[in-house]
VOGU-3710 file (C-alpha; in Angstrom, 3 decimals, decimal comma):
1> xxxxxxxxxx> -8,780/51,435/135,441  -7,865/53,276/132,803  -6,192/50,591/130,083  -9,653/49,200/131,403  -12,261/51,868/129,703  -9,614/51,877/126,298  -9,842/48,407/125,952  -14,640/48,443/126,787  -15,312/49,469/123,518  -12,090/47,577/121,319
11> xxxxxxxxxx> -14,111/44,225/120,881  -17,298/46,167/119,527  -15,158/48,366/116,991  -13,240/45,652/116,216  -16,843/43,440/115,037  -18,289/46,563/113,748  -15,706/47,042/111,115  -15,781/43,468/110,034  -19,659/43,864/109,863  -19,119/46,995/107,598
21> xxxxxxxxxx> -17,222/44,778/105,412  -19,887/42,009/105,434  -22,530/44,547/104,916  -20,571/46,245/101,885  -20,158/42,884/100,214  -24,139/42,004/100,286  -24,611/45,428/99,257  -22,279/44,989/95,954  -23,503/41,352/95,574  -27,480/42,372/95,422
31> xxxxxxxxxx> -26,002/45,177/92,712  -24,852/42,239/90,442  -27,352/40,026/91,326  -30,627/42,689/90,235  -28,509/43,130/87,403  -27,283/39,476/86,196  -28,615/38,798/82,801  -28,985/35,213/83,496  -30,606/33,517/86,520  -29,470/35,123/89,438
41> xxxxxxxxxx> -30,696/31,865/91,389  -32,675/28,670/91,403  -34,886/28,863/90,539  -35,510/32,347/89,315  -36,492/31,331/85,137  -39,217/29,517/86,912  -40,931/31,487/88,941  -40,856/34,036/86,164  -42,378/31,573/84,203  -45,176/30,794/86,808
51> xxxxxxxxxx> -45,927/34,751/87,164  -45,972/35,158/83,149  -48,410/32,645/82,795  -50,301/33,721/86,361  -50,762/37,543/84,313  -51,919/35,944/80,992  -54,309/33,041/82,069  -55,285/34,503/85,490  -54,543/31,149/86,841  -51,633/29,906/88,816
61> xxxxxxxxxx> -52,118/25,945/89,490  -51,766/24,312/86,231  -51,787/20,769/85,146  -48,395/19,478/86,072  -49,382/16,318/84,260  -49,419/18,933/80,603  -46,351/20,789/79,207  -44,469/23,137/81,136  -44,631/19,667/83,912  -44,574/22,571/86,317
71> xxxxxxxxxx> -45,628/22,508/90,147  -46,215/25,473/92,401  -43,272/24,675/95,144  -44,340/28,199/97,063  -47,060/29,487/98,727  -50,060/31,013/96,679  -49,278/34,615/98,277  -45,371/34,195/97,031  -46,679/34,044/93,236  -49,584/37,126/93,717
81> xxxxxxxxxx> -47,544/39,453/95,099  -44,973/38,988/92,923  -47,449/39,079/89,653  -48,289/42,830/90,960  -44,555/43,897/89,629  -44,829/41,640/86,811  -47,397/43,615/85,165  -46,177/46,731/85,942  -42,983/46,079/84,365  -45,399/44,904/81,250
91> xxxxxxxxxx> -47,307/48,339/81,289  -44,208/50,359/82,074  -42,135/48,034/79,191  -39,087/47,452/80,919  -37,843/43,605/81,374  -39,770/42,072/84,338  -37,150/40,236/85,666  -34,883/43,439/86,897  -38,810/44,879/88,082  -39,505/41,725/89,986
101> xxxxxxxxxx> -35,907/41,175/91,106  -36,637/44,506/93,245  -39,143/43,132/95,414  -36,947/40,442/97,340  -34,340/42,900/97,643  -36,724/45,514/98,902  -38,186/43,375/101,566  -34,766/42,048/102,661  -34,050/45,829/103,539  -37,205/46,006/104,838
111> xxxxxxxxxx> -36,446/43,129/107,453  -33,510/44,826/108,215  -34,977/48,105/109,144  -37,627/45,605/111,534  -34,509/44,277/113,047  -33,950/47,492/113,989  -37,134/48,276/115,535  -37,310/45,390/117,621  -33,275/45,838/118,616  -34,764/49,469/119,727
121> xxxxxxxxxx> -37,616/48,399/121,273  -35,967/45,632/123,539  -33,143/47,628/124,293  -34,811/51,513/124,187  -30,942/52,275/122,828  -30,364/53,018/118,632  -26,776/51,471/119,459  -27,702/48,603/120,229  -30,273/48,817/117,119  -27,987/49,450/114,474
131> xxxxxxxxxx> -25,649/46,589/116,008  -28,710/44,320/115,532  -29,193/45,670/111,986  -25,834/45,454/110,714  -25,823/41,828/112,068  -28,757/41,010/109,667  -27,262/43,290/106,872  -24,141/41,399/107,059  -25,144/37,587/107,123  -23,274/36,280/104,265
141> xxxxxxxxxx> -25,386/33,358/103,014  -28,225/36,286/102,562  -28,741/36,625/98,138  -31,505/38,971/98,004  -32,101/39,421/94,595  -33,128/36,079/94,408  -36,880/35,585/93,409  -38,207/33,956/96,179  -40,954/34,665/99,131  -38,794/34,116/102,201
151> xxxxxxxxxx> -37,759/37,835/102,600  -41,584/38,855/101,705  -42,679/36,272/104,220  -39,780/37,257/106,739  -40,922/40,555/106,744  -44,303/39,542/107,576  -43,475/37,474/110,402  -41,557/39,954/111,889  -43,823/42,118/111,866  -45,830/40,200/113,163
161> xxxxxxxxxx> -43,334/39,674/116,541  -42,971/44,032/116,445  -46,601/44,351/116,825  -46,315/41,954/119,996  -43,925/43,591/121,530  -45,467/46,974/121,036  -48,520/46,000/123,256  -49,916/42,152/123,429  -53,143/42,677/123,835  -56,542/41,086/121,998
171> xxxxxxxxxx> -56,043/44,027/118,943  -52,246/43,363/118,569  -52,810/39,758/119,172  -55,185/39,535/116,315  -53,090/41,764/113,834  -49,923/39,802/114,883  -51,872/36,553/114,035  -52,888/37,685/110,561  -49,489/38,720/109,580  -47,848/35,302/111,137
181> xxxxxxxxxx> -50,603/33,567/108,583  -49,645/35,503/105,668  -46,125/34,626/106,116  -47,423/30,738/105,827  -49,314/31,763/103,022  -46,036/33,196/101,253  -43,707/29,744/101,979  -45,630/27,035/103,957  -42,359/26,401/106,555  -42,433/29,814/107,951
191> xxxxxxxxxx> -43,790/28,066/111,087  -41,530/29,674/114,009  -43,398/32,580/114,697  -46,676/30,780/115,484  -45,164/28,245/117,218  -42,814/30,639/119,289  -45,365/33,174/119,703  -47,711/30,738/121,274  -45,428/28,503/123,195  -44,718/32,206/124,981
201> xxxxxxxxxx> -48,696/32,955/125,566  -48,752/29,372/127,606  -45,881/29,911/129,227  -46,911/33,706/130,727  -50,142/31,821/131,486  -52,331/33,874/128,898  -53,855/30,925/127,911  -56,772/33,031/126,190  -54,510/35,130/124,187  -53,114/31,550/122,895
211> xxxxxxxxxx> -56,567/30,138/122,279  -57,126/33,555/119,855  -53,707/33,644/118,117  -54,481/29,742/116,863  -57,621/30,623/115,885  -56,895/33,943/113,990  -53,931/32,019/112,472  -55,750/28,823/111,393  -58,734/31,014/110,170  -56,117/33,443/108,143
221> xxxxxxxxxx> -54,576/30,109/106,450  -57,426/28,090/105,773  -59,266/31,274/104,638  -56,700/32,269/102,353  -56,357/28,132/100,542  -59,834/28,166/100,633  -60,487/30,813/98,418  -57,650/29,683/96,107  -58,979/26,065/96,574  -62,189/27,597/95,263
231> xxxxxxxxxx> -60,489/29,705/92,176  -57,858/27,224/91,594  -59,493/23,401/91,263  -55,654/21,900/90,459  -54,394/23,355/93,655  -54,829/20,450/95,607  -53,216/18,144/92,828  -50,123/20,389/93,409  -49,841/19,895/96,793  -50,132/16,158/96,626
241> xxxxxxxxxx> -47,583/15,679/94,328  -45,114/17,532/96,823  -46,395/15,115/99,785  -43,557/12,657/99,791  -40,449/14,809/100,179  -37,045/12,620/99,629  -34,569/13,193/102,681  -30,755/13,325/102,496  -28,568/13,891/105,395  -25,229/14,136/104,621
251> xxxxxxxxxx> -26,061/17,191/102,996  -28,001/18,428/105,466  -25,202/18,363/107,912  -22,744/19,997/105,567  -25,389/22,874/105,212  -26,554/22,750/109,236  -22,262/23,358/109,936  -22,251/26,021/107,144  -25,078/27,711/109,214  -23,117/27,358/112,323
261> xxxxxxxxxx> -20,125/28,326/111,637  -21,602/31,961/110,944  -19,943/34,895/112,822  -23,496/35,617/114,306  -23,497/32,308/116,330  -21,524/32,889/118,644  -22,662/36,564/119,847  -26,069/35,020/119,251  -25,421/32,515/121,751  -24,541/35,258/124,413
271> xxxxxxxxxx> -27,417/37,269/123,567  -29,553/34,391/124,039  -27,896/33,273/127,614  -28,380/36,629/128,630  -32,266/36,808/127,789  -32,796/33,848/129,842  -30,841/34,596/132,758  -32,032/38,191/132,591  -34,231/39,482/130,517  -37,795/40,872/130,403
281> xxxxxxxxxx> -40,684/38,832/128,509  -40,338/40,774/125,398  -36,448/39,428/125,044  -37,902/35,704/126,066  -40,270/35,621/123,362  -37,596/36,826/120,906  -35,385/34,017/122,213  -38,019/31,406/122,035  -39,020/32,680/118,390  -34,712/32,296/117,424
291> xxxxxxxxxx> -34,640/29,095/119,160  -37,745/27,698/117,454  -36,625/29,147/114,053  -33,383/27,113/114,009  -35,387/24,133/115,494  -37,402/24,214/111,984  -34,386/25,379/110,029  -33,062/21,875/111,181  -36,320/20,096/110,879  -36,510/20,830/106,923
301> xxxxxxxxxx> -33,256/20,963/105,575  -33,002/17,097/105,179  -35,609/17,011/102,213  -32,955/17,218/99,227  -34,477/20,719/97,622  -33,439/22,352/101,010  -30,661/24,999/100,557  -28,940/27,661/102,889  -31,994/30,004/102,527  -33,556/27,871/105,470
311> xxxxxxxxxx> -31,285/29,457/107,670  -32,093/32,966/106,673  -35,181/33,514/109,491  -32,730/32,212/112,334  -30,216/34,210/111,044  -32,311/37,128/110,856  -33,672/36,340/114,329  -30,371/35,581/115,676  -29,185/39,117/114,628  -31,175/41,032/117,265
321> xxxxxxxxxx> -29,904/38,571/120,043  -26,187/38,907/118,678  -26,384/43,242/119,274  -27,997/42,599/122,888  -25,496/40,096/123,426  -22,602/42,270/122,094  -23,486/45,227/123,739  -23,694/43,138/127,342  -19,789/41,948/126,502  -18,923/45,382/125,853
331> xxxxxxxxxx> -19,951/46,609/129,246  -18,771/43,556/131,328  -15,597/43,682/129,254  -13,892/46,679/131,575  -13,746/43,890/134,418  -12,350/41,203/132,728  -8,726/40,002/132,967  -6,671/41,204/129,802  -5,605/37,813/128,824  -9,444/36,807/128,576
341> xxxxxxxxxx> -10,076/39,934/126,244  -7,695/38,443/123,989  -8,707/35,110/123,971  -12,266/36,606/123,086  -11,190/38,714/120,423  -8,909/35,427/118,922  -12,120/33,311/119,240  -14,206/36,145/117,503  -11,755/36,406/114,515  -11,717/33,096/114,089
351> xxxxxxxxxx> -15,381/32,749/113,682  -15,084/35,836/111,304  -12,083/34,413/109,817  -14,371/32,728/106,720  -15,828/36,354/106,036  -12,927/37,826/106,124  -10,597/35,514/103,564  -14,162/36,142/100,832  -14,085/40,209/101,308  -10,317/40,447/101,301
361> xxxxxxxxxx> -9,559/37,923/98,418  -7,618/40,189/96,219  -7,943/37,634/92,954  -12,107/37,486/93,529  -11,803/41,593/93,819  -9,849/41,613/90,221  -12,320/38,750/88,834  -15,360/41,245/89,812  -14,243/44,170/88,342  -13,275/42,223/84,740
371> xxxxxxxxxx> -16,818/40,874/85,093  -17,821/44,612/85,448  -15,484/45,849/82,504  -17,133/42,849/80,183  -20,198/42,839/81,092  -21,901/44,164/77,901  -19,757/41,855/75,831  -20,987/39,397/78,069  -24,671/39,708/78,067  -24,579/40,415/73,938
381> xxxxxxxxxx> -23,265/37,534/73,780  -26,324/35,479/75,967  -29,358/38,016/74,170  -27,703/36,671/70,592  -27,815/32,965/71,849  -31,250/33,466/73,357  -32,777/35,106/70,194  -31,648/31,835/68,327  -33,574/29,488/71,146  -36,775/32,231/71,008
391> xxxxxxxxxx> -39,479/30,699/68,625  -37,948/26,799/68,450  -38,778/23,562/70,085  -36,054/23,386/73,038  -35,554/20,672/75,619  -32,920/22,272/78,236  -31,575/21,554/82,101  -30,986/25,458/82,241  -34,563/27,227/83,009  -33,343/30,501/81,767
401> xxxxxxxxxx> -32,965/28,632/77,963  -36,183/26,612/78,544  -38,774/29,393/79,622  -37,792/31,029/75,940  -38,687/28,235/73,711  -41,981/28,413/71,659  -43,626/25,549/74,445  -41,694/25,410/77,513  -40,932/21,721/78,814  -39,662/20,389/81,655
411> xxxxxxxxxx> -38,295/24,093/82,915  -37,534/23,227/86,446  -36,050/19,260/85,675  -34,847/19,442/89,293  -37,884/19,101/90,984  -39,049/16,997/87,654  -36,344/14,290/88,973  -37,903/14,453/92,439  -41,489/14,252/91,245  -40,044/11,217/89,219
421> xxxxxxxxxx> -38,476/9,147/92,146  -41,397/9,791/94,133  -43,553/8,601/91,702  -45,681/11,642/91,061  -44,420/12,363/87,442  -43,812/10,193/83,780  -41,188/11,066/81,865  -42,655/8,972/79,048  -43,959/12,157/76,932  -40,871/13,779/77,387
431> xxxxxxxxxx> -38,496/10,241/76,229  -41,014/10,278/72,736  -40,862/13,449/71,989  -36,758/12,723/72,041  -37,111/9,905/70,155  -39,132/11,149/67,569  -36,549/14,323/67,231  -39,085/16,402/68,097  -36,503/19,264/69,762  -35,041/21,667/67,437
441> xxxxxxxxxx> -32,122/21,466/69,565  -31,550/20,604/73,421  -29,379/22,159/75,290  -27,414/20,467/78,368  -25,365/21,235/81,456  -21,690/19,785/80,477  -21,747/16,197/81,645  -25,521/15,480/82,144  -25,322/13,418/78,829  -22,767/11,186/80,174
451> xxxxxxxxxx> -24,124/11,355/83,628  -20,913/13,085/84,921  -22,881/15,660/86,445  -23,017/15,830/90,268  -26,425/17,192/90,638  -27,768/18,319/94,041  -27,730/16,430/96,927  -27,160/12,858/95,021  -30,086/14,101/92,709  -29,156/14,042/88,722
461> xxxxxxxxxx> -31,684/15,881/86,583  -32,083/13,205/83,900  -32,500/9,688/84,226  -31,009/6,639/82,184  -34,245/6,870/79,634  -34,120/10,233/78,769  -29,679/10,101/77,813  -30,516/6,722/76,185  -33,237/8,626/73,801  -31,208/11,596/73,569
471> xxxxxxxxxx> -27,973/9,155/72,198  -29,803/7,737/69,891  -30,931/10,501/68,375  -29,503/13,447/68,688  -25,309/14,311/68,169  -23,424/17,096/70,115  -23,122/19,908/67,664  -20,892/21,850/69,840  -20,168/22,915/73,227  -19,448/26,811/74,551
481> xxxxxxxxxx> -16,129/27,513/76,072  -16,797/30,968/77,956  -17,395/29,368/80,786  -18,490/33,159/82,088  -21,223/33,537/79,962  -22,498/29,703/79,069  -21,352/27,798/82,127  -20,310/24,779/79,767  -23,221/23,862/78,137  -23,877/21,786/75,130
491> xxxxxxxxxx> -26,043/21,699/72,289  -27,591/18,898/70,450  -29,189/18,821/66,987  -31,272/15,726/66,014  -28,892/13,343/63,693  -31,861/14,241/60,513  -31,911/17,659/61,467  -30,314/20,743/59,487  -27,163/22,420/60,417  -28,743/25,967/59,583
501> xxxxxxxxxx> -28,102/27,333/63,084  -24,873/26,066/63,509  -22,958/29,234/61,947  -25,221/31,258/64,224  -23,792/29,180/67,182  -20,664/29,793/66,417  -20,724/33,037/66,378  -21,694/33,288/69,610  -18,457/30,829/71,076  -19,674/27,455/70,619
511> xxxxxxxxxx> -16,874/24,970/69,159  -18,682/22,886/67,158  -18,184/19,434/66,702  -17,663/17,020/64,093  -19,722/13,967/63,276  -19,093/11,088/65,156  -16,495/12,883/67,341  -16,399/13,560/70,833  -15,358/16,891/72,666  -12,588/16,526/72,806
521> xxxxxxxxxx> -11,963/16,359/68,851  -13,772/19,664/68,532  -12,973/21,961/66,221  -13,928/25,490/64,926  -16,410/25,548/62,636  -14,788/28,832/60,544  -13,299/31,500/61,925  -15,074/34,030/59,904  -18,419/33,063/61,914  -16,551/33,682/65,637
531> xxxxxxxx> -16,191/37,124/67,314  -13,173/37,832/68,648  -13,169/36,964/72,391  -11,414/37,528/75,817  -9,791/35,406/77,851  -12,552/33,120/80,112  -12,663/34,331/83,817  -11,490/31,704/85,966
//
């Protein structure tokens, strides 16, 4: 008996120190992310670009058909709540992209601290809570500084599930509803919560609580497009140029196993067998609402602009059932055979086994802290490059170059490519304004010119046409080596153009390039024009 009660509470000490170290790498990772002087994600130069022109013109649907060839992917609510930082970073006069940056980490923590509410409230113990929190915390796919609405609409959704739990009754009901239609309002495939939620009213037979949460939902969505419909006349040409999504599976899989193979699966799993066999309504509906999230996690990811951040609601979800599950193994653990114990904690580590090769990769610690030590070097280097782009014609496959020439084109060529294949955008404008040399310079992700570039999900972000026109008239000037700061990219002048900003480019790291030679012939323009420079971080 006694070896039993020392070995009840090894298996939760053991996860709980492995969660520390997952929750200690998010928390360093959001640090450099708010931080990163480029994009911190895709497609973060974008959205900035959507709020900067949302502040100025008041409007937020415009012509994708005219320069920037921009369309709204998001909900409405994702862009107006994130304007409301925007301008105060304006008034205030700090850059808005560290201001705005702070609102998708903020609600991240905020859906944390919800996890912890709702772990509390289904299991009246804060144990059990903070094992549900630290689950969330720790869920290494999570980027928070990211700008994006699926923490803002996260956090409204589960909110939306507290306030059921709390007491469902008409008020709650109604309050739960609006929040569960803000969410949709934020990113349009936040649709577990009103499925689960109602699929749960049916099933306890409260068929007039389920009548009302449809109706509050579908008056708090059409309401809220209506108005914008009203405002915003292009809206509707936005949303039918995203109607015919292209799907790609193989990708989808790779991401769906990525999901899986999560240390939270498995105590999820548990958790969730446990609810079922056991549990009161309140855990049911939580179980439906995790079930139902990874049903639509599943159900979306095959449309090629899907990523990993599809998985962050069931993950989130999946958290609360991974403490409740946890805690049950702890307490049935004392009458289990010793040999099983260790075959649970071997599966366990295994499953945390991914986790734990990222946090305790000595060569990516040493990497971080040179990126730390040359970090001002660093971003001097990208605000000198930038101030050369600010004020010219610039065609680019990076956003965070493209949102800072004088007219913005083609920022997000991604989604461009999709619009493209589906028909719902002409590159034409674009091809002329390369033939005619129109660009002051373009600047290109190493290989797209040759169409070495892998792109995303079998998706390259120019077509034939557009490298044809660019061949023809424009040469590679020269090509950055920090990999660090530049990722690769190149830079093309037109073949009439001047070589005025050349010495200016090379000063900055880029090997220029001779006429009529390729990269690999390239050679330094003059070594009185280049700063002295470390050693690229692998």
């Amino acid at each position: 008996m006694v070896s039993a009660l020392r070995r009840q509470p090894l298996l939760v000490g053991f996860v709980v120190v492995l969660l520390l170290a997952g929750t200690l790498s998010i928390t360093i990772d959001a640090a450099f992310g708010l931080t990163n002087f480029r994009d911190a994600g895709y497609p973060d130069s974008v959205n900035l670009l959507i709020l900067r022109e949302l502040v100025s013109s008041g409007h937020l649907y415009p012509d994708p058909d005219q320069p920037p060839y921009l369309v709204s992917v998001y909900g409405p609510l994702t862009y107006i709540l994130l304007a409301i930082p925007y301008k105060v970073a304006l008034v205030l006069g700090i850059d808005p992209q560290v201001m705005v940056r702070l609102v998708p980490l903020g609600a991240m923590y905020l859906c944390v601290f919800l996890v912890f509410l709702i772990g509390r409230r289904l299991s009246d113990s804060r144990r059990i809570a903070w094992l549900c929190a630290l689950f969330a915390v720790s869920a290494l796919p999570i980027s928070a500084w990211m700008i994006r609405g699926d923490f803002l609409a996260l956090g409204f959704a589960l909110f939306s599930l507290l306030l059921l739990l709390r007491t469902p009754e008409r008020p709650q009901i109604i309050g739960a509803a609006i929040c569960a239609g803000m969410a949709l309002l934020i990113k349009q495939t936040f649709l577990a919560a009103p499925v689960a939620v109602f699929c749960w009213l049916i099933y306890r037979r409260r068929f007039k609580a389920a009548a009302l949460w449809g109706m509050c939902i579908a008056l708090t969505v059409a309401g809220g497009y209506a108005v914008l419909w009203w405002r915003e006349p292009l809206m509707l040409k936005h949303f039918a140029a995203l109607r015919s999504p292209i799907f790609e599976y193989r990708g989808a899989f790779n991401l769906l196993g990525l999901a899986l193979s999560e240390p939270i699966v498995p105590f999820a799993v548990i958790g969730g067998l446990l609810a079922r066999w056991k549990g009161s309504p309140e855990r049911l509906l939580v179980l439906i609402y995790c079930v139902v999230a990874w049903l639509v996690a599943i159900a979306t990811i095959p449309q090629v602009g899907g990523a990993l951040n599809y998985f962050w609601e069931p993950f989130v979800l999946s958290a609360v059932l991974a403490g409740l599950g946890l805690y049950e193994l702890q307490r049935k653990l004392y009458r289990t055979p010793i040999l099983v114990t260790a075959m649970l904690l071997l599966l366990f580590l295994r499953s945390f086994f991914p986790m734990m090769r990222q946090e305790l990769n000595l060569s990516s610690l040493r990497d971080s802290y040179r990126s730390v030590r040359t970090y001002p070097e660093r971003k001097a280097k990208w605000k000198s490059f930038i101030s050369m782009v600010s004020g010219r014609k610039v065609l680019s496959t990076s956003p965070d170059v493209s949102i800072h020439g004088v007219a913005p084109e083609m920022p997000d060529p991604y989604l461009n490519a999709l619009l493209e294949r589906g028909g719902k955008w002409d590159p034409s404008p674009v091809i002329a304004h390369i033939e005619a040399g129109q660009y002051d310079l373009i600047v290109l992700a190493k290989g797209v010119a040759d169409d070495k570039a892998g792109g995303y999900r079998g998706i390259r972000i120019w077509d034939d046409a557009m490298r044809e026109a660019l061949k023809k008239t424009y040469r590679l000037a020269c090509a950055f080596e920090d990999i660090d700061v530049f990722q690769g990219m190149e830079v093309w002048l037109p073949n009439r153009g001047s070589d005025e900003i050349l010495p200016r480019l090379a000063s900055v790291g880029c090997l220029v390039v001779t006429r009529g030679a390729g990269i690999g012939s390239a050679v330094r323009f003059s070594r009185i024009f280049l700063q002295p420079r470390e050693r690229p971080i692998k």
